[in-house]
N, C-alpha and C positions, 0 to 999 in steps of 0.2 A: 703368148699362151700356146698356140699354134705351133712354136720351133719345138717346145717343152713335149709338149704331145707326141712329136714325130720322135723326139730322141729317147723318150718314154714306149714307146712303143716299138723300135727300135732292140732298144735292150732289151725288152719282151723275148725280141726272137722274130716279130712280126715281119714279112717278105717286105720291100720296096712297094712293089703290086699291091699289097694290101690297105699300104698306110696311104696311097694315093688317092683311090678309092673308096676310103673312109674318110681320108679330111677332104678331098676334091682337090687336090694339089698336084702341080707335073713332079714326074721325077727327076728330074733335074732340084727342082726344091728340097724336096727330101733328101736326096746326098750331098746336096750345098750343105743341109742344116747338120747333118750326120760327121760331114769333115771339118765342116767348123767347131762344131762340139768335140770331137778327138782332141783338132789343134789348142781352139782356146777356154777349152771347159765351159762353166757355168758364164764367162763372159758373153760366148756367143749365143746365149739365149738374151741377151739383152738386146730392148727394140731399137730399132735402125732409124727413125725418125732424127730430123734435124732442127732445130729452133731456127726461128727467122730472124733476118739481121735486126730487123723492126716488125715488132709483136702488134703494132697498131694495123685493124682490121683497112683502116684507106689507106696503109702503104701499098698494101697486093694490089689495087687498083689504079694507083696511080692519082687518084683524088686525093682533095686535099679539104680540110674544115672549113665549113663558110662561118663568115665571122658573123656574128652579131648584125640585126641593121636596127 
């Protein structure tokens, strides 16, 4: 929602300076989000999260299910 924002705002007309200080973002953020939206259009508003190889909460830890006694 946040990339949306900056390139919304952005095309406003709005400074760098202004949009950084309204979302609380570096500038370095906002002209990543600004050249990527040139480059890849509406792709690069899509989130950058990654799925885990395994979705089960005891993989992250290292645990594993205690069986039954």
């Amino acid at each position: 929602m946040r990339r949306a924002i900056v390139v919304l705002m952005s095309g406003q007309g709005q400074a760098v300076r202004d949009i950084t200080s309204l979302l609380q973002v570096s500038a370095d953020y906002v002209r990543d989000v600004i050249h990527g939206f040139n480059e890849r259009g509406f792709d690069a508003l899509d989130p950058k999260w990654t799925p885990l190889a395994n979705s089960s909460p005891l993989a992250s830890t290292g645990r594993t299910q205690r069986s039954e006694v």
